[in-house]
VOMAR-252372 format. One record per residue (C-alpha): residue number from 1; residue in one letter; chain; x, y, z. Coordinates in nm, 4 decimals. Layout:
NODE|NUM|A|A|X|Y|Z
...
END
This chain:
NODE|1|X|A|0.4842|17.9944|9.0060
NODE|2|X|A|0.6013|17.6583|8.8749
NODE|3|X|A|0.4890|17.7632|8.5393
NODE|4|X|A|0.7161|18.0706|8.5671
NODE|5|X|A|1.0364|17.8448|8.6318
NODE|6|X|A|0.9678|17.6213|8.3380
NODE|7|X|A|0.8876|17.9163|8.1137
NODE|8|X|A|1.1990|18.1068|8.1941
NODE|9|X|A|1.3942|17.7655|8.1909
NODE|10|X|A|1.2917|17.6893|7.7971
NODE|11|X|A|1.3282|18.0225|7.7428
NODE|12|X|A|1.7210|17.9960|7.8381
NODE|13|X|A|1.7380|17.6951|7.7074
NODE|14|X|A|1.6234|17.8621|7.3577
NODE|15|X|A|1.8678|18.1259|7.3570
NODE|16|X|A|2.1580|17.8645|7.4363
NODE|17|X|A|2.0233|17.6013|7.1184
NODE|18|X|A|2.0656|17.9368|6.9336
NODE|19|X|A|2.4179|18.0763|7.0257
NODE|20|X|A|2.5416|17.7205|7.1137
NODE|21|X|A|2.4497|17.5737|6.7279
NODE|22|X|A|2.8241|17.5633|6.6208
NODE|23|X|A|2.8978|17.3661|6.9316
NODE|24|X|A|2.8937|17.0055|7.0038
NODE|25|X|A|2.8047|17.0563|7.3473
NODE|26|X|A|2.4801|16.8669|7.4673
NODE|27|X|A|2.2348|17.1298|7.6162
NODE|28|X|A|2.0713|17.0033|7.9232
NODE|29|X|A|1.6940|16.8648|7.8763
NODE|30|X|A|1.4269|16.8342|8.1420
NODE|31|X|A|1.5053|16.4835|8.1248
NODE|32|X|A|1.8487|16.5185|8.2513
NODE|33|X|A|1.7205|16.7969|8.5383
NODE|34|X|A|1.4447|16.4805|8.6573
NODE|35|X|A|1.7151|16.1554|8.6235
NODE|36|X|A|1.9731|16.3674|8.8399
NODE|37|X|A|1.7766|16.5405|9.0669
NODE|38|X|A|1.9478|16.8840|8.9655
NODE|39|X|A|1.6879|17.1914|8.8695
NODE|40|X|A|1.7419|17.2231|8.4918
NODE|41|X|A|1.8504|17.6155|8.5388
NODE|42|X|A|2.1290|17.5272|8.7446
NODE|43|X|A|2.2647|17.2672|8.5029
NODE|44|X|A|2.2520|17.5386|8.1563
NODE|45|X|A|2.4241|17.7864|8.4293
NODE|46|X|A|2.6762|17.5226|8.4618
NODE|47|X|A|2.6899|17.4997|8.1018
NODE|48|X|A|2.7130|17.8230|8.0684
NODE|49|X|A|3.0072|17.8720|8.2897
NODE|50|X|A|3.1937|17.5678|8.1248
NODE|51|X|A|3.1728|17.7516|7.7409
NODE|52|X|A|3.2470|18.0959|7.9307
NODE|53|X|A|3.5308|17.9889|8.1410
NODE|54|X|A|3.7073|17.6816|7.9900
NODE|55|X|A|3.6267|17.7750|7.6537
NODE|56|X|A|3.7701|18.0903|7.6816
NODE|57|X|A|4.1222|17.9247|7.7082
NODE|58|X|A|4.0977|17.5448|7.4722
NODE|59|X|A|3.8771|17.3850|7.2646
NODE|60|X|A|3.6172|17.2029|7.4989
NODE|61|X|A|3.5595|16.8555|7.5407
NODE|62|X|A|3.2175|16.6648|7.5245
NODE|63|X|A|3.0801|16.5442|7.8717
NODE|64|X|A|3.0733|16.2204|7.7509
NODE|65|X|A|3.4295|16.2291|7.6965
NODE|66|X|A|3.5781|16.1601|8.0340
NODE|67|X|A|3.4423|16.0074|8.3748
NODE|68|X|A|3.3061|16.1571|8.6500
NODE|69|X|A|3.6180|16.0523|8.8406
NODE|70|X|A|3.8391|16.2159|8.5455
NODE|71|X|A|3.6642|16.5477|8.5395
NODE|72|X|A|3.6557|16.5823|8.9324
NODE|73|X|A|4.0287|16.5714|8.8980
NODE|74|X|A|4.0809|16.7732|8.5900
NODE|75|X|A|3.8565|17.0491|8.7620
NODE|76|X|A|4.0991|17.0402|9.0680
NODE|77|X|A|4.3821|17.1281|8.8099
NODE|78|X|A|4.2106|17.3845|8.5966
NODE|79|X|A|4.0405|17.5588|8.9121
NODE|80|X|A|4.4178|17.6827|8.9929
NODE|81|X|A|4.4151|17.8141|8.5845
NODE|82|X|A|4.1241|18.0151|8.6312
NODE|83|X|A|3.9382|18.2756|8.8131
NODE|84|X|A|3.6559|18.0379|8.9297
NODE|85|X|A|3.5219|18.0184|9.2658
NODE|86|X|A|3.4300|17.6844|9.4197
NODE|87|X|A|3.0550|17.7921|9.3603
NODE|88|X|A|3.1123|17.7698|8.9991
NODE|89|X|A|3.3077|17.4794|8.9664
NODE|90|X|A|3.0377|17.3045|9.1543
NODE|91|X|A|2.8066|17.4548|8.9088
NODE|92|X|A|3.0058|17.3398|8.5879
NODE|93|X|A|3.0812|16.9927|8.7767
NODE|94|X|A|2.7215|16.9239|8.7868
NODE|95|X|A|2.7003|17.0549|8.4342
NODE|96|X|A|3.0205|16.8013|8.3197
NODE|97|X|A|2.9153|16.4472|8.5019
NODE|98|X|A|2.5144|16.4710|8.3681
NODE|99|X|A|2.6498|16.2546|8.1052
NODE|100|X|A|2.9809|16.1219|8.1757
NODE|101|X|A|3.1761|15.8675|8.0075
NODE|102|X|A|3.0789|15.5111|8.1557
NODE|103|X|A|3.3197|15.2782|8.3141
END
């Protein structure tokens, strides 16, 4: 069954290297999933989200280009721009501070 998760989990991973090329945007590794302690599905849906929702509207910005204390607040503003639920900013928040900006 593990097998299954991993397997589906490169296999999204695969499809998002491919329609993601022309982006800067890191793609989360297995790496990431194991230093965080966040499955690796639920940080490309996260991902995901991010390109779908925030992209939709500006040019998005590289994780590593704010803190984790700057995105938490710039989520709180752009939550009121958009359609998302708290579920999905969760989601894209867990996406946004796998590689923050240090300090």
């Amino acid at each position: 069954m593990h097998f299954k998760y991993q397997a589906l989990s490169l296999f999204i991973l695969f499809v998002f290297a491919i329609v993601a090329c022309r982006q800067a945007l890191y793609i989360p590794t297995l790496s990431d999933s194991q230093r965080i302690g966040v499955p690796c599905d639920t940080l490309v849906i996260g991902r995901n989200l991010y390109v779908k929702n925030c992209g939709s509207c500006h040019n998005l910005f590289k994780t590593e280009q704010f803190t984790k204390n700057e995105w938490a607040k710039a989520m709180v503003v752009m939550q009121k721009k958009t359609k998302c639920n708290n579920q999905e900013v969760k989601l894209i928040m867990k996406y946004l501070i796998t590689r923050p900006k240090q300090g």
